[in-house]
C-alpha positions as CSV (number, residue, x, y, z in Angstrom):
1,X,-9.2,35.1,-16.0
2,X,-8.2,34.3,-19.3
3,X,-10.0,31.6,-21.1
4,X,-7.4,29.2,-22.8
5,X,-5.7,28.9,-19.2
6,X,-9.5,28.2,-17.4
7,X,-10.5,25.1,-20.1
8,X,-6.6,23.6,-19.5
9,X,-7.6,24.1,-15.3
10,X,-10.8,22.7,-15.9
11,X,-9.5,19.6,-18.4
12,X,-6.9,19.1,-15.7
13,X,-9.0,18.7,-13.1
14,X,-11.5,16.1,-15.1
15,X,-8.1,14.3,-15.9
16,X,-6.9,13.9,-12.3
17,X,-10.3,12.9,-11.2
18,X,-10.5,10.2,-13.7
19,X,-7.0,9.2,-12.4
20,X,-7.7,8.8,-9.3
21,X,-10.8,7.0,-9.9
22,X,-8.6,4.6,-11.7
23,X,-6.3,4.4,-8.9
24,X,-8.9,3.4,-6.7
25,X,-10.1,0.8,-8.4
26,X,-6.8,-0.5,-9.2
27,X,-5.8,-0.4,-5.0
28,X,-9.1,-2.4,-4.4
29,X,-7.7,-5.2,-7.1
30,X,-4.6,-5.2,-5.4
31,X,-6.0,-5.5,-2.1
32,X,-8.3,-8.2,-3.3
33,X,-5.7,-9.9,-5.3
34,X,-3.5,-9.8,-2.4
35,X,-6.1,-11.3,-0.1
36,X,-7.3,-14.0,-2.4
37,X,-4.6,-15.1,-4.3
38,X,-1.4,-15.8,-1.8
39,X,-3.8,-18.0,0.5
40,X,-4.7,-20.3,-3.2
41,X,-0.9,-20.2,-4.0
42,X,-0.1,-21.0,-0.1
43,X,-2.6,-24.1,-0.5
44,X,-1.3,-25.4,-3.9
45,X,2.3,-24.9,-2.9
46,X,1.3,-26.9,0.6
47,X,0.2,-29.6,-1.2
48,X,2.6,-30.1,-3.9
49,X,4.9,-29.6,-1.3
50,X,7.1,-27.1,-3.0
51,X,9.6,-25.5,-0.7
52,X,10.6,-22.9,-3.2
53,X,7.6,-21.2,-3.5
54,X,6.7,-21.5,0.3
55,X,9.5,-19.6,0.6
56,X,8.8,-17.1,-1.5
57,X,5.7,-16.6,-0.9
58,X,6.2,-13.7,2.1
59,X,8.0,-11.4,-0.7
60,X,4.8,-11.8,-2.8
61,X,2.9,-10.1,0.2
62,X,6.0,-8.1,0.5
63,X,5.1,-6.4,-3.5
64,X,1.2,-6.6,-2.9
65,X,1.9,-3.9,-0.2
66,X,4.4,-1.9,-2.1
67,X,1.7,-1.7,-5.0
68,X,-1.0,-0.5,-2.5
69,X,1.4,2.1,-1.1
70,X,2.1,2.7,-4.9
71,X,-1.4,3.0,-5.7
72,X,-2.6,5.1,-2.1
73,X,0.1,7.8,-2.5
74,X,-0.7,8.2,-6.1
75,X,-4.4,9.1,-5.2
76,X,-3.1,11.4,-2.4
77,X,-0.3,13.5,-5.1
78,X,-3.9,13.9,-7.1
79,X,-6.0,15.0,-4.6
80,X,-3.1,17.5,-3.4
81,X,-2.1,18.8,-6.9
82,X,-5.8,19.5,-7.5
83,X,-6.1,21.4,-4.1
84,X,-3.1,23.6,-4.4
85,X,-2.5,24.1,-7.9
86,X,-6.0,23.8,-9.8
87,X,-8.6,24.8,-7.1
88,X,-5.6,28.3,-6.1
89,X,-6.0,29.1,-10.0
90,X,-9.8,29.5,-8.9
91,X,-9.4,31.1,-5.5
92,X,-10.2,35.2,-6.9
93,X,-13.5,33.7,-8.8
94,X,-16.6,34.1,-7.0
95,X,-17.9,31.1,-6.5
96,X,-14.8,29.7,-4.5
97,X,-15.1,31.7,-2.0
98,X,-18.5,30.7,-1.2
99,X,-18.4,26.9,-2.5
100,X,-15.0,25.4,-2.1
101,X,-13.6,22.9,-4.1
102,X,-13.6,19.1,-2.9
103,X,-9.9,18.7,-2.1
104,X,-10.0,22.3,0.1
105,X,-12.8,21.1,1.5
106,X,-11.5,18.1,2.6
107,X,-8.5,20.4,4.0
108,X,-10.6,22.2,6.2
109,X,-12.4,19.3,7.7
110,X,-8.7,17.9,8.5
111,X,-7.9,21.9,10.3
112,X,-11.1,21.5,12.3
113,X,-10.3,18.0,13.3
114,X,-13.1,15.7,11.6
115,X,-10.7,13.4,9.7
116,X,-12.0,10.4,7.7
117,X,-11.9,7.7,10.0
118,X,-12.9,5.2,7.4
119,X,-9.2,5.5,5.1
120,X,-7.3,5.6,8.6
121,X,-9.5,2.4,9.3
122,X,-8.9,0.8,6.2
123,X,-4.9,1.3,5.9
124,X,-4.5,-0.6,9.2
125,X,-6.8,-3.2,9.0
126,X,-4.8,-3.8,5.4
127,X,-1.6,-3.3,7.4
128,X,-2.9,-6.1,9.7
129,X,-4.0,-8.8,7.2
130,X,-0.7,-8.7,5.6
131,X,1.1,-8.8,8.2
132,X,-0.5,-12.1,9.4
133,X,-0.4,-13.6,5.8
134,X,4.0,-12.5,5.9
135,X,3.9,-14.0,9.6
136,X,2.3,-17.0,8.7
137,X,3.7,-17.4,5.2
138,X,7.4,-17.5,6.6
139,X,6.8,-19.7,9.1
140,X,5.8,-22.3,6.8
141,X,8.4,-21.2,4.8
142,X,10.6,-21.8,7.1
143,X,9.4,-25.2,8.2
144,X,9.2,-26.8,4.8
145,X,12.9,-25.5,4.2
146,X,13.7,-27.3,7.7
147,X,11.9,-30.3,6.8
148,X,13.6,-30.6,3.3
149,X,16.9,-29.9,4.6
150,X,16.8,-32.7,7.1
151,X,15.8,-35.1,3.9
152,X,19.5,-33.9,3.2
153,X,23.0,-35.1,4.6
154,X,24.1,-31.5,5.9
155,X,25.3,-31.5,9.2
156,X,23.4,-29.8,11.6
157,X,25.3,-26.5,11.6
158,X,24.7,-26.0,8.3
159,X,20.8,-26.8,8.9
160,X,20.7,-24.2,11.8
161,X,22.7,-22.0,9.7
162,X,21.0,-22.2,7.0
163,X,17.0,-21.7,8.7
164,X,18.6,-18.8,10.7
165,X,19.5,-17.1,7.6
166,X,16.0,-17.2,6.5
167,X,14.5,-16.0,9.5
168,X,17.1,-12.9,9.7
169,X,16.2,-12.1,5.8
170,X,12.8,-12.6,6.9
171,X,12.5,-10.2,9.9
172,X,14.5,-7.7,8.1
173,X,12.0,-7.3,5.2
174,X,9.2,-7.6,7.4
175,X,10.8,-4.7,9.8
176,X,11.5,-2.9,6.4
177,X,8.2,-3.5,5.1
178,X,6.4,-2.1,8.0
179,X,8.6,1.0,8.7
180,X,8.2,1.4,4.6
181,X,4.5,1.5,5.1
182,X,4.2,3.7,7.9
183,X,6.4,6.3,6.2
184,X,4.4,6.3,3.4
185,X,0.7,5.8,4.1
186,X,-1.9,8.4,5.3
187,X,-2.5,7.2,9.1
188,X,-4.2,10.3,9.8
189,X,-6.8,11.1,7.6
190,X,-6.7,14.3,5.5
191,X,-2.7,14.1,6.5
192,X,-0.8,13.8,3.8
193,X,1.5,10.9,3.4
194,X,5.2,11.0,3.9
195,X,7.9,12.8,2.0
196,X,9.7,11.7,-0.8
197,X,6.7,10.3,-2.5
C-alpha cells in the first residue's frame, strides 16, 4: 500500500470523525434550542399578545426540524463515506480482516439484525415533541388571528376565509414536514437514510 495515499486515508478519517463529532453536538443544540426556545417565544408572544409572531411561530419548529434532518443526515454521509471508501482502502491489510473498522462494524450488526434502538428511539420521540409544539403553536396561532380579526370590521366571510387559509397552509407544511422527515431520517437503525441526501 503506498504510503502518501495511507496518511491522506488515515487524515481523512480523523477529519470525518471530528466532523461528525461536531455534527452531533451541533444536532443536540438544535434539539435543545428547539425545545427551549419556541415555548419562551410562545410565552412572550402570549403575553404581549402579538398575533404575528403566534403565527409564525409553527415555521420556526418547521426550520428546527429541517436543521436536525440537516445535521442527522450529515453524520450518516460520514459514517457511510468512511465505511465504503476509507475503511475498503484498508480491506487487503491484515488487521481488517480480523478487527473491522467501526462503521463496517456497525454494518454487520445492522445484517445480523441488532440495530441501535437508542437513534431509532430518539428520532421519533424528536419527531413527536415537535409535532405537538407545530400542533399547539398553530392553534394558538390560529386563535389570536381569529380573535384580532373580530376586533376588525371584515365581514364574516372574509374572517372564515381568512382562518381557513391559515389552517390549509398550516396542514400542508405540517403534512410536508412530516413526509419530509420520514424520507430523510434513519428510522431503522444502521439503515441508511433516504435518497437524495
Amino acid at each position: 500500500m503506498d504510503k502518501p495515499i495511507k496518511e491522506f486515508a488515515q487524515q481523512e478519517f480523523i477529519t470525518l470523525r471530528e466532523e461528525i463529532k461536531e455534527l452531533k453536538a451541533r444536532r443536540f443544540q438544535v434539539i435543545a434550542g428547539g425545545v427551549v426556545a419556541t415555548p419562551v417565544i410562545f410565552g412572550v408572544a402570549e403575553q404581549l399578545d402579538i398575533t404575528t409572531v403566534l403565527l409564525l411561530l409553527p415555521l420556526l419548529v418547521v426550520a428546527t426540524v429541517l436543521l436536525e434532518v440537516s445535521e442527522n443526515n450529515g453524520i450518516y454521509r460520514a459514517g457511510r463515506y468512511i465505511s465504503e471508501v476509507i475503511e475498503r482502502y484498508f480491506i487487503d491489510s491484515d488487521w481488517t480482516r480480523d478487527y473491522p473498522g467501526w462503521e463496517t462494524w456497525l454494518e454487520e450488526r445492522q445484517q445480523k439484525e441488532e440495530r441501535r434502538h437508542a437513534d431509532q428511539t430518539v428520532n421519533i420521540s424528536f419527531l413527536i415533541i415537535f409535532c405537538v409544539y407545530y400542533v399547539a403553536y398553530a392553534s394558538a396561532g390560529v386563535v389570536a388571528l381569529d380573535c384580532t380579526i373580530e376586533t376588525l370590521t371584515w365581514s364574516e366571510y372574509w374572517r372564515a376565509l381568512t382562518v381557513s387559509s391559515v389552517i390549509f397552509v398550516y396542514v400542508i407544511v405540517f403534512l410536508h414536514m412530516l413526509y419530509f422527515y420520514y424520507s430523510k431520517c434513519q428510522w431503522h437503525s444502521g439503515a441508511r437514510p433516504g435518497k437524495n441526501l
